[in-house]
N, C-alpha and C positions, 0 to 999 in steps of 0.2 A: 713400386709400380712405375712401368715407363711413361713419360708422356711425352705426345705427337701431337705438336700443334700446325695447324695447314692457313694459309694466307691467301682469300683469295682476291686476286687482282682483275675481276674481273665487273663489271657492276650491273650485270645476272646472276640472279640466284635462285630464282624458282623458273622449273625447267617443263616449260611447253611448247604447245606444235607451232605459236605466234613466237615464242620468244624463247627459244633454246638459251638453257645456260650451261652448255660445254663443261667449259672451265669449274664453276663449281661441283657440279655433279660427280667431274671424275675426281675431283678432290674428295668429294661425300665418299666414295669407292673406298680410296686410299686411306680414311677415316675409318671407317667401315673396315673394314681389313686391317687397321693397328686395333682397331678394340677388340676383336677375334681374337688376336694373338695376346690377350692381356694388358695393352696402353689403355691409360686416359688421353680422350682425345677433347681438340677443343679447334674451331675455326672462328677465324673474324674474316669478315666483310668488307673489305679499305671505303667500297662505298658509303659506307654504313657508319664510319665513322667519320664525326664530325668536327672540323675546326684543327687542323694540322696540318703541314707542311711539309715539304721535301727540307733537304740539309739549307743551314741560313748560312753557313759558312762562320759564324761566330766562333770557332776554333776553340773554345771551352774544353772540347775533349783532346786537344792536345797540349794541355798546362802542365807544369810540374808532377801535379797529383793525376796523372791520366786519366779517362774515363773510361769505360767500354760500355758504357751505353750511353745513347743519346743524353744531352741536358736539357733539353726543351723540355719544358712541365706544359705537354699540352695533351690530347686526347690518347696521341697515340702512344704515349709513356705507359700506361697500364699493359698494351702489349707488347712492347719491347721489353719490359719487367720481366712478362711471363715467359719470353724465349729465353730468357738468360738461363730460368730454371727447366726448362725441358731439354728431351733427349735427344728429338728428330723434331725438324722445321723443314714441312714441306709446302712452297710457294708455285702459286699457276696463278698465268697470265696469258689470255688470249693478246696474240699479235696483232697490233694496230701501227699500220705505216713500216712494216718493218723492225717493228720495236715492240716492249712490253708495252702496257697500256702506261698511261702518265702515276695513277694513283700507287701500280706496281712499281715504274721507275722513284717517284719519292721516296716511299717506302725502302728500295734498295740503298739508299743513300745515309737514309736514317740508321739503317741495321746494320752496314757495314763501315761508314768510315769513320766511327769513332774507335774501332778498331785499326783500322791501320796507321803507323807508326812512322812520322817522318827523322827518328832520332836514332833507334836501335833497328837492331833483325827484330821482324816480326813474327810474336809466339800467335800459338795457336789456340784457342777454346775446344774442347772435346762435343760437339753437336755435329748430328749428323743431317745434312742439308741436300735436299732433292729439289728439281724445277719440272711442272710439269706446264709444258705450253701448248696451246690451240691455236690451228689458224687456218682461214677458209681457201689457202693455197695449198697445191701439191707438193710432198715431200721436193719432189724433183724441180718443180719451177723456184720453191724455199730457195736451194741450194744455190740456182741460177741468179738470184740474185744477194748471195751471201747474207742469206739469213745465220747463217753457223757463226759467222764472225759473232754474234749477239750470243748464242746462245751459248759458242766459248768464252769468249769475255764474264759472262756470268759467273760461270764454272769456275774462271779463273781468281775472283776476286772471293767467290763462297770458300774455296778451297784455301784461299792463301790466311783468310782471317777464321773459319772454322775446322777445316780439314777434310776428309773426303765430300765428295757432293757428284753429283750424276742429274741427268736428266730426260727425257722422255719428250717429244711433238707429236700433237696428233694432229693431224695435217687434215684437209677437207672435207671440216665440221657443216653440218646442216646450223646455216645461220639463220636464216628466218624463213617464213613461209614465202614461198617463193614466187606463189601467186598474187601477192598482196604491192610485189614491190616491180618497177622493170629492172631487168636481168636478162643479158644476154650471154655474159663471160661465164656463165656458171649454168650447168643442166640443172637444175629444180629438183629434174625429176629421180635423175642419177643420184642427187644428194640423198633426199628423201628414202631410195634404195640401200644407201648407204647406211643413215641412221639405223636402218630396221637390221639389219645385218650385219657390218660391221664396227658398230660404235657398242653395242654389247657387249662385242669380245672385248673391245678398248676398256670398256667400266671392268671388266673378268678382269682383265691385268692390270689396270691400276687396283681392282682390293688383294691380288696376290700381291704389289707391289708393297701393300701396306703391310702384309703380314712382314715379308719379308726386312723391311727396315727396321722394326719391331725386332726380330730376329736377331738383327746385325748388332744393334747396336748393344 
């Protein structure tokens, strides 16, 4: 049996009309869609777990004996463990400032560079790795301010240490009740239009998207 594990980067998780959680929900989708197709699936939380760090630079994983996964014995060792044994690692991160969220960027540091190599050509691990990102800007203003640099940089280093990897933005998420907070740069109410309408379709194709990497791989 396949298994799809999902990351999510975002620290909501239960999803209401005060506190949208985007991010995991469309992951629950893409969850939801590899179990259909036959995975076991499993997500963690980064909020949720306790007592870890981003990379310490301690270069342990580039000794003699290389490592490819982290050596830090701290929390987040049990799920790096479990990525080494699965099929598909699909990671979402609402954008903050321009960037994944901080507990997403740790995380990427931890899961990739104890794979890259500053000695030989860099081999590849057989996982199949997807990003799916949120963020309360329009695709079009995203672009404007080179959001894509980020979102190919990602692509680039998933790819270079696991091999194919792709990704998906769902741009102009209903983030909180609109009435609760002042807001002037963003319609409320168009938001709210939008959740009811097209963030649906968006959950519809992130759980085809889960079938389908189930599929691929």
């Amino acid at each position: 049996m396949k298994k799809v594990i999902a990351i999510n980067g975002s620290p909501r998780k239960n999803d209401t009309a005060h506190n949208p959680a985007n991010t995991h929900k469309l992951l629950m989708y893409v969850l939801d869609g590899a179990k259909s197709a036959g995975a076991e699936i499993e997500i963690f939380n980064l909020y949720d777990i306790q007592n870890w760090s981003g990379c310490i630079s301690c270069f342990k994983c580039k000794g003699k004996q290389r490592l490819e996964t982290c050596s830090l014995h701290d929390s987040l060792r049990l799920v790096l463990d479990k990525i080494t044994k699965c099929d598909v690692l699909v990671l979402g991160s609402p954008i903050y400032l321009g960037n994944v969220s901080g507990s997403m960027r740790s995380f990427f540091e931890r899961l990739v560079y104890p794979y890259l190599s500053y000695t030989k050509e860099q081999t590849k691990t057989d996982l199949r790795t997807f990003f799916i990102y949120t963020m309360n800007r329009s695709y079009e203003a995203a672009l404007e301010s080179n959001y894509q640099a980020v979102f190919e940089k990602n692509k680039e280093f998933l790819e270079r240490v696991f091999g194919r990897s792709d990704y998906l933005v769902f741009p102009e998420t209903y983030q909180w009740d609109y009435n609760r907070f002042p807001c002037e740069r963003f319609d409320g109410k168009q938001r709210e239009i939008r959740r009811r309408n097209i963030f649906p379709q968006e959950c519809e194709k992130a759980y085809i998207l889960g079938q389908n990497l189930v599929k691929e791989t």
